[in-house]
C-alpha positions in Angstrom: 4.7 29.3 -1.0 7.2 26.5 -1.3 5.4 25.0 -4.0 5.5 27.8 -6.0 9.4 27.9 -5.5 9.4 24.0 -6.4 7.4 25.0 -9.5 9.3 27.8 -10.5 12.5 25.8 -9.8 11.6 23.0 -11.9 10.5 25.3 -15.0 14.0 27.1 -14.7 15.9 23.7 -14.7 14.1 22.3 -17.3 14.7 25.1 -19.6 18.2 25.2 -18.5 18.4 21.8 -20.2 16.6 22.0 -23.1 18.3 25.0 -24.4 21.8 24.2 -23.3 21.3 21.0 -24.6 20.5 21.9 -28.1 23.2 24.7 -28.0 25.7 22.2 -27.0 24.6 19.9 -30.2 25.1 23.2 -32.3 28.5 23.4 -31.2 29.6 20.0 -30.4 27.9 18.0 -33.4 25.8 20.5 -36.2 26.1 19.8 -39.5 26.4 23.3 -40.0 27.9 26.4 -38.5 25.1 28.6 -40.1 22.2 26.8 -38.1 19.6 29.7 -37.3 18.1 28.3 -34.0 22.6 27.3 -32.5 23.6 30.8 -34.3 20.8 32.6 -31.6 21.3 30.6 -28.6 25.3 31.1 -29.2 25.0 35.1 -29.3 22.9 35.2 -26.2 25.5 32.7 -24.6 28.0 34.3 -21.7 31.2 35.3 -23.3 33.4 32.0 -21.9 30.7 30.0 -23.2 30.3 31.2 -26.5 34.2 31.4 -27.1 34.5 28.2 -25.7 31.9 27.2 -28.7 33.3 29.0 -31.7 37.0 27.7 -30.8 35.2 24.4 -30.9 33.5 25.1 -34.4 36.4 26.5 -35.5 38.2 23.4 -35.0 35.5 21.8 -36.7 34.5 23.9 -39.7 38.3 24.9 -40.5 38.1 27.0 -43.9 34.4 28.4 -43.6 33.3 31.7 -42.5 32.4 32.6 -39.1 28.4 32.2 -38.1 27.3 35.6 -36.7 28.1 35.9 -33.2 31.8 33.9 -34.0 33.0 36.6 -36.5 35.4 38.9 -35.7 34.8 42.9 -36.6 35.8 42.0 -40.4 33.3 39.6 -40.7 35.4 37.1 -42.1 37.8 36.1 -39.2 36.7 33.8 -36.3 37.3 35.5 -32.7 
């Protein structure tokens, strides 16, 4: 039984990583606010997390329309 937790543990951790990990390069170094694969992983994101990340591509895309999940209800407006 407590090999199966270490197993389980370890698969939760590692996916953990990887996907924070390449959300955080979507929001902390993309080339593009419109990346498919950041714009997902940002919408599933808890709220403080994601609008921690679209004030941070805000700063950094100043002037472009909001990636879904970043727009406000007109669409054009970041939240």
């Amino acid at each position: 039984m407590q090999k199966i937790f270490q197993v389980i543990c370890v698969v939760l951790i590692g996916a953990t990583v990887m996907f924070g990990g390449r959300w955080y390069m979507y929001v902390a170094r993309g080339e593009s606010p419109y990346d498919e694969v950041g714009i997902a992983l940002n919408s599933h994101a808890p709220a403080p997390l994601r609008s921690w990340g679209c004030h941070k591509m805000q700063a950094r895309f100043f002037g472009q329309l909001p990636p879904s999940g970043c727009a406000a209800a007109d669409g054009r407006s970041w939240i």
